[in-house]
N, C-alpha and C positions, 0 to 999 in steps of 0.2 A: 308361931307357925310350926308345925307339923307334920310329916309326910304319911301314907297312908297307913304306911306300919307303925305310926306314934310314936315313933323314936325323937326325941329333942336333935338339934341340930349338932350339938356337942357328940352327941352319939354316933352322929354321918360318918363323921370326919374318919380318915386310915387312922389305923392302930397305933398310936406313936412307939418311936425306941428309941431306946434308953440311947443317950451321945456316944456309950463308949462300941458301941455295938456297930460293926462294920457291915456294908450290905455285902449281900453274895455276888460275886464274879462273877458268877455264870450271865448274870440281867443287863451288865455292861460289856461283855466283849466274845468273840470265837471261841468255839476250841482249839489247842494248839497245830491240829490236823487241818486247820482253814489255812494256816501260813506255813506252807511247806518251804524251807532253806532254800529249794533250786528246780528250775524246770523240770514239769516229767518231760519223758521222749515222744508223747503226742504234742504236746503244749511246744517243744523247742521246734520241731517237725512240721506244725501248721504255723510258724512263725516265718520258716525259710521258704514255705510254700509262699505265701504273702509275699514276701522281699518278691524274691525272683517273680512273682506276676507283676506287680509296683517297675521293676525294671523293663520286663517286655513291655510295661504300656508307655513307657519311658520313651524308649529306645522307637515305639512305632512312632510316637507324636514326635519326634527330632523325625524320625525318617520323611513324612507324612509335610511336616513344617518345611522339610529342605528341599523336597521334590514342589514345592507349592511355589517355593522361591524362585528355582529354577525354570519353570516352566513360565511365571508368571513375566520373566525376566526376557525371556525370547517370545512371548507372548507382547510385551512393551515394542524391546527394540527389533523384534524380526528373528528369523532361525539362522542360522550358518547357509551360504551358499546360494541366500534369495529365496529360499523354501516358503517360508512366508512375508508377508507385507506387516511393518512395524505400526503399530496402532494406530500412533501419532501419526503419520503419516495417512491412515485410511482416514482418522478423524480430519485432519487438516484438509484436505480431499472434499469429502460432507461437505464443511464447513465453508469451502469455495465455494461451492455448486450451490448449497442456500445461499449465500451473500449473493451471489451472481443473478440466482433468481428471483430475490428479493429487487435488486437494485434493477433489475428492468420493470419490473412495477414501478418502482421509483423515478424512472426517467421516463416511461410511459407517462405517468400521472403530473409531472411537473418540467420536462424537459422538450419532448416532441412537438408541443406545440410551436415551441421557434426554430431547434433544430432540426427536426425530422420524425418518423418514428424509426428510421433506420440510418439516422445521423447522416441521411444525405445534405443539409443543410442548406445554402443559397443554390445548390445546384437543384435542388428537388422544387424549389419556389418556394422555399422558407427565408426567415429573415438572420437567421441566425449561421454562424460559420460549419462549413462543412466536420463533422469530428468521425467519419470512419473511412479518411485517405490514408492508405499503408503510410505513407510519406510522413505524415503527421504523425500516427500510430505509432510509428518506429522508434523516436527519442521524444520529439515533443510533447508528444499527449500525455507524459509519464506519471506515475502515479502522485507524485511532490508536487508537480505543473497542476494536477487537477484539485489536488485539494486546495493548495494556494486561490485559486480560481473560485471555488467554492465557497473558501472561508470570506477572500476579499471583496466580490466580487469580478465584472466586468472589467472596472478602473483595473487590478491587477495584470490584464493582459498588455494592455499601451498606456497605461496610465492618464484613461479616459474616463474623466468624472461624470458624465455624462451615458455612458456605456447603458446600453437595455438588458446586460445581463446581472442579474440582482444577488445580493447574497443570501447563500442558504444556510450557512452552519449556524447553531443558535444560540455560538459563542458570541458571534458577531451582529445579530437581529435575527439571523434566518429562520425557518420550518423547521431543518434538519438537523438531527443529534448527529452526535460521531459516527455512531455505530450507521446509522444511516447514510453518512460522507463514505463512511464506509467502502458500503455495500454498493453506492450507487458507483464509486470508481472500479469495486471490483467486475462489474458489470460493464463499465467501458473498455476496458482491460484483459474483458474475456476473450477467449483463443478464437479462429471461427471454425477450427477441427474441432471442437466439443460442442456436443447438441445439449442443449438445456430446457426442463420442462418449464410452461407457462402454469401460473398456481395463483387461485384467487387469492386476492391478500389481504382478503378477511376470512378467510376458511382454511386457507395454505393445502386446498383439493387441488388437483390436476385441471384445467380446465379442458374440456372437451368441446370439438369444434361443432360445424353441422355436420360434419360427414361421418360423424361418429368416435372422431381418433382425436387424442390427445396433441394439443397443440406444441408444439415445440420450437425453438430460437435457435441462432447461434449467437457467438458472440462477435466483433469485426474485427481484432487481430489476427494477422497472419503470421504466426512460426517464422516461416520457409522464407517472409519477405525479405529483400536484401537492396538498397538501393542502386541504382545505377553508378558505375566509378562515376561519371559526370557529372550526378548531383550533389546539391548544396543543401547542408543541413535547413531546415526549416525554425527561422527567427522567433525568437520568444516573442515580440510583437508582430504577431501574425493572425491577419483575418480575411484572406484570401478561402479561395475554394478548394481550392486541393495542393498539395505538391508536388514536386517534378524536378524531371534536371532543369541546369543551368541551360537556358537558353544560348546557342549558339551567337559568337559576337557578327553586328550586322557589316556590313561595307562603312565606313567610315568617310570615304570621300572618293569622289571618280576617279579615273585612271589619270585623266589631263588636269587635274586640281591643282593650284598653286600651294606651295610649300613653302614656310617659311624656317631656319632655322634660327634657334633663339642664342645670344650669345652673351656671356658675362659682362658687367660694367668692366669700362675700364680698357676696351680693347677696341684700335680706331677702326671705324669704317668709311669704308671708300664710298664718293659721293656718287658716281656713277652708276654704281651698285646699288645702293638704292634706290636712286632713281627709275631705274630700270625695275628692279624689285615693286615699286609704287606705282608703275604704269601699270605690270603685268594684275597686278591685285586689283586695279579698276575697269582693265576690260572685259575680268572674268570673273567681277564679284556678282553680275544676273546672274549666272549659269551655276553658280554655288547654291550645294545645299541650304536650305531655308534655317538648318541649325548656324550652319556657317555666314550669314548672312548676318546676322546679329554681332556676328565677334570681326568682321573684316572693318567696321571705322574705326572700328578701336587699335586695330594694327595701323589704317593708314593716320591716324594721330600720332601714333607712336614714331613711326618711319617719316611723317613730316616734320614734328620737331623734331629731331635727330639730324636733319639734313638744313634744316634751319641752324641748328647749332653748330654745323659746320662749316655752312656759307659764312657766319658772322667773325669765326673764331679766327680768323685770316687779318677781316677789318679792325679786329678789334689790334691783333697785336700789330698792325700797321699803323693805328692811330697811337698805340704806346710808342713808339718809336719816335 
């Protein structure tokens, strides 16, 4: 093989030399003018220039970092003095107000058919207990009582197995998740000073009435309620209709009612004295109350053997003799 200039391949090849023959310096390194011993005065000069910018930009992102801290920090918990509202607190706020809204869809779609749509309950002609009496609202209906209620069902409330009200949490068979148990007692538990929107709850839009304006609820707690000194807390087994004070105590017995006082064993009585006592109790046991009327044979049983046991006790310790 050959190239065009005919030269053999031997021929190609660089020039060889001789081993003792050193290559020249110049093809492997600088002149000694490339490695100057020490900085010029431009080269030390755009070096400090560098630092010192490196430091400003330093010093801006610490400034920049610590006002972002700060700010973000009363931005969290609120400003000095009440200036502004703390986040958590606007969020937690939100998040009532959707629970609230939520859960009245929720008792709409699954609760008003027995209680009401406005928790009027047996008072409104439903079959179910009243749930928006201040009375009840006040300690009873609290948020532990309801979800208890929820999870157990009805049997929870008197411990009736039997009970029409079913359970909903879906720990326990029910429909509803927590978050739903939720929602739906934060919605019985709502204030009735806060207005709350109605919102499809498949669209979660406002819903609008016919009259053009956006429908809105409250909720049936009352703040400001405060029970009457005379009332009596309302019973954990309770399915009445509403609450109230303590009914006033009624008359007891007439003015001219026979009285009886009771007295410990062991202390004699006189026979005359009962006797008299067991006549006045049968000429005025018609005219007694129809309560009392029940309980007056049982006293003259009591007051005849007694007076039997004292007729005898005479014969008898005469026949000992």
């Amino acid at each position: 093989m050959s190239d065009p200039s005919g030269r053999e391949p031997e021929q190609r090849l660089p020039a060889r030399r001789p081993p003792s023959e050193a290559a020249p310096a110049a093809r492997f390194s600088a002149p000694e003018s490339a490695h100057p011993a020490e900085l010029s005065p431009e080269r030390a000069a755009k070096i400090v220039r560098q630092s010192a910018n490196a430091r400003l930009v330093g010093f801006l992102v610490v400034c920049v970092v610590v006002l972002f801290t700060i700010v973000y920090y009363f931005y969290e918990v609120g400003a000095p003095l009440g200036l502004t509202t703390p986040r958590l607190d606007e969020q937690a706020e939100v998040q009532q107000v959707v629970a609230v809204e939520r859960g009245y869809n929720l008792y709409q779609a699954n609760c008003a058919r027995c209680h009401g749509p406005s928790g009027e309950g047996t008072t409104g002609g439903y079959i179910a207990p009243v749930l928006n009496d201040q009375m009840k609202l006040f300690a009873h209906l609290n948020a532990i009582y309801l979800k208890n209620v929820l999870t157990a069902g009805g049997r929870y409330v008197c411990g009736n197995a039997n009970s029409l009200m079913p359970i909903w949490a879906d720990t326990n068979g029910g429909p509803l998740n927590y978050r739903q148990i939720e929602e739906l007692i934060a919605f019985l538990r709502a204030p009735a000073t806060q207005e709350f929107i109605v919102r499809n709850p498949e669209l979660n839009e406002p819903v609008i009435g016919a009259d053009g304006k956006v429908q809105t609820f409250r909720g049936w707690v009352d703040p400001s309620f405060k029970p009457a000194p005379d009332a009596t807390a309302v019973p954990a087994c309770y399915l009445g209709d509403g609450g109230g004070p303590t009914q006033a105590p009624t008359e007891s017995l007439p003015p001219d009612a026979v009285t009886l006082e009771i007295t410990a064993e062991g202390i004699a009585y006189d026979v005359k004295e009962l006797e008299g006592m067991l006549e006045k109790i049968r000429s005025q046991k018609d005219s007694a109350p129809e309560a009392f009327k029940k309980v007056f044979p049982m006293f003259e049983r009591v007051i005849e053997a007694r007076l039997k046991a004292l007729k005898e006790a005479p014969a008898a310790q005469e026949g000992g003799k």
